[in-house]
Z-matrix of the N, CA and C atoms (Angstrom, degrees):
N
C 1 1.457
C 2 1.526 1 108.64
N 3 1.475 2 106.57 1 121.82
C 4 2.025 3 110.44 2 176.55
C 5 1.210 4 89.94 3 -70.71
N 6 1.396 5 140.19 4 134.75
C 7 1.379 6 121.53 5 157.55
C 8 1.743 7 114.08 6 -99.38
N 9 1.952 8 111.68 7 -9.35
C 10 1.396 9 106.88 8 147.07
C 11 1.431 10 135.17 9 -29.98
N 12 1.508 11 101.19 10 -66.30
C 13 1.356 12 128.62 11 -178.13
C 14 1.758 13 97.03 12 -52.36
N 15 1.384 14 116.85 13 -51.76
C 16 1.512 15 106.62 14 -173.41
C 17 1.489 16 124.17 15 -73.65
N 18 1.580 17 106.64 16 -28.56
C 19 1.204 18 102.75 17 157.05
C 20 1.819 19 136.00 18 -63.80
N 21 1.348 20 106.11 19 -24.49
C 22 1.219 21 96.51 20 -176.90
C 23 1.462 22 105.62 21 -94.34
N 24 1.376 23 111.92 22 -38.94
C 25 1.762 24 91.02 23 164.67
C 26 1.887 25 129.12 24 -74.86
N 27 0.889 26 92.55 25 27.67
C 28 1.921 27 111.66 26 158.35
C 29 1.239 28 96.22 27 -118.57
N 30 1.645 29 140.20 28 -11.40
C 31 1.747 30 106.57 29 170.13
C 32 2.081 31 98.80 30 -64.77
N 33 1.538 32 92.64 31 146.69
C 34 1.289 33 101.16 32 170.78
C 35 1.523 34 122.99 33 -147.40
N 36 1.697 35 110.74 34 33.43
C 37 1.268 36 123.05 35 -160.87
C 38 1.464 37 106.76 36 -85.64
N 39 1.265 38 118.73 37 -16.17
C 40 1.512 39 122.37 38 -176.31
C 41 1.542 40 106.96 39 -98.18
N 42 1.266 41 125.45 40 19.24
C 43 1.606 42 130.09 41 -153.61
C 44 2.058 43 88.17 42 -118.41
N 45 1.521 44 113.57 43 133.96
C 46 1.868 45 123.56 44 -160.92
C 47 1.350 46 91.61 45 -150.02
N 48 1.404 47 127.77 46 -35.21
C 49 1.560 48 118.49 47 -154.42
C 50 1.393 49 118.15 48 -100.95
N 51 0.866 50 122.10 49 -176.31
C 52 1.953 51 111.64 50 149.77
C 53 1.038 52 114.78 51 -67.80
N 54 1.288 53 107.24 52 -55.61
C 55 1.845 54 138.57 53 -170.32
C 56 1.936 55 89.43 54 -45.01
N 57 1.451 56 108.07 55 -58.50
C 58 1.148 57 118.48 56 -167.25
C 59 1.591 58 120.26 57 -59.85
N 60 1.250 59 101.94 58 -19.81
C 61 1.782 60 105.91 59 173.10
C 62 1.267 61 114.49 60 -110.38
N 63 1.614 62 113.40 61 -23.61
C 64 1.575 63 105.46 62 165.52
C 65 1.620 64 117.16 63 -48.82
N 66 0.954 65 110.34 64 -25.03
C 67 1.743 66 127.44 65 -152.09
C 68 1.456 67 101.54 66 -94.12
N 69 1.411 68 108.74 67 -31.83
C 70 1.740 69 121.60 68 177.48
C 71 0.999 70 102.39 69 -81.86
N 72 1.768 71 133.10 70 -68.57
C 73 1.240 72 121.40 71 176.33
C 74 1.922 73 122.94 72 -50.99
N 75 1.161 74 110.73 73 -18.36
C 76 2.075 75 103.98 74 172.39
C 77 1.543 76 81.19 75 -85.91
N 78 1.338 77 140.66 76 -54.85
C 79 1.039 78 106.23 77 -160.89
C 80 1.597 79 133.59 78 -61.54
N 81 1.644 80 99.61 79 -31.82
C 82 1.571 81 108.01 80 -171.99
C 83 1.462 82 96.12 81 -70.00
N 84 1.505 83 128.45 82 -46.92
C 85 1.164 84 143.00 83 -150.55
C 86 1.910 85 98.70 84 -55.22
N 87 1.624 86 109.57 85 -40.18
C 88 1.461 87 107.95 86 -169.87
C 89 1.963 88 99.09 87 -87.40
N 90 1.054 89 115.97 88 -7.34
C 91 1.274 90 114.86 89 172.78
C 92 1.540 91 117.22 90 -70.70
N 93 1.678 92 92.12 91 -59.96
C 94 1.561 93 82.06 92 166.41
C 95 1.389 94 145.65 93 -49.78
N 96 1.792 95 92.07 94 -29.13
C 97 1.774 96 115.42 95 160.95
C 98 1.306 97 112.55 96 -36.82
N 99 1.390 98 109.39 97 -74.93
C 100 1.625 99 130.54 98 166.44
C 101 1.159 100 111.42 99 -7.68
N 102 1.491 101 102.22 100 -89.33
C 103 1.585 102 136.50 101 173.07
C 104 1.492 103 123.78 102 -20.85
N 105 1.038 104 102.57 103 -48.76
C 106 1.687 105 132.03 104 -144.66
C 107 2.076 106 89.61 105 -61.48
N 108 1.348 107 117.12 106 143.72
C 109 1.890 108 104.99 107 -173.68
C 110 1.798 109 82.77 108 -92.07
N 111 1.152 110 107.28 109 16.30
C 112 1.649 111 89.11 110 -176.59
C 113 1.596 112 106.31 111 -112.25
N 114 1.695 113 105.03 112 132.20
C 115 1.866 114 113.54 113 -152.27
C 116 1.405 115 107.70 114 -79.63
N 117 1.377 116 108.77 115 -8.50
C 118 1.850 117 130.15 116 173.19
C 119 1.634 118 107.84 117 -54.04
N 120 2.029 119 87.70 118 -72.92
C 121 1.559 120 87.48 119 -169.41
C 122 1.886 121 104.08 120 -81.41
N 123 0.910 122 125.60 121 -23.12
C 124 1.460 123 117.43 122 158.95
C 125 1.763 124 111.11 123 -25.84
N 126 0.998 125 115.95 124 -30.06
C 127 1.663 126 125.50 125 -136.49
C 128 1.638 127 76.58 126 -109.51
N 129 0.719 128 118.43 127 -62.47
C 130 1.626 129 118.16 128 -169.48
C 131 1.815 130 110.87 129 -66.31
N 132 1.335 131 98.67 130 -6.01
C 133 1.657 132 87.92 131 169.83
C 134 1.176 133 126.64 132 -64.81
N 135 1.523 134 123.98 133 -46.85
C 136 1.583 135 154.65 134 156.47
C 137 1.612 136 72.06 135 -15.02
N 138 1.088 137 111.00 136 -97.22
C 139 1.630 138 135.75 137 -148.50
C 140 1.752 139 109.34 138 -51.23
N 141 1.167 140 99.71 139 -12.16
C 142 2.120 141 96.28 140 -173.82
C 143 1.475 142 84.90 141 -116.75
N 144 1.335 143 146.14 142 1.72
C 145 1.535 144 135.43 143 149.70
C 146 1.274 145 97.77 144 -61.43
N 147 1.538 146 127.51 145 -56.59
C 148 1.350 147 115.51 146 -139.90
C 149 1.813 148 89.22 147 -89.51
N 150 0.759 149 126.29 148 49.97
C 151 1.606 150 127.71 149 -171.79
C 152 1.445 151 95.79 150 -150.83
C-alpha cells in the first residue's frame, strides 16, 4: 500500500461543485482499488478506469 498516493488522492480542498466531488470520489474510489493489499480488488482497478 503507497500511502503517499492515498493521501494525496484524499486531498479534497480544491473540490465546490457536485461535478467537483463526483470526480473526487471515482477518483479516490479507483485509488483505493490500486491500494487495496487485496490482488482481487487490485484487479478491478484496470476495469473502474475504463468506466
Amino acid at each position: 500500500v503507497n500511502d503517499g498516493r492515498l493521501r494525496t488522492a484524499w486531498e479534497a480542498s480544491q473540490r465546490s461543485t457536485k461535478e467537483d466531488w463526483a470526480e473526487w470520489m471515482r477518483h479516490f474510489s479507483i485509488e483505493l482499488l490500486k491500494e487495496s493489499p487485496s490482488p482481487a480488488l487490485r484487479t478491478c482497478a484496470r476495469l473502474a478506469q475504463l468506466q
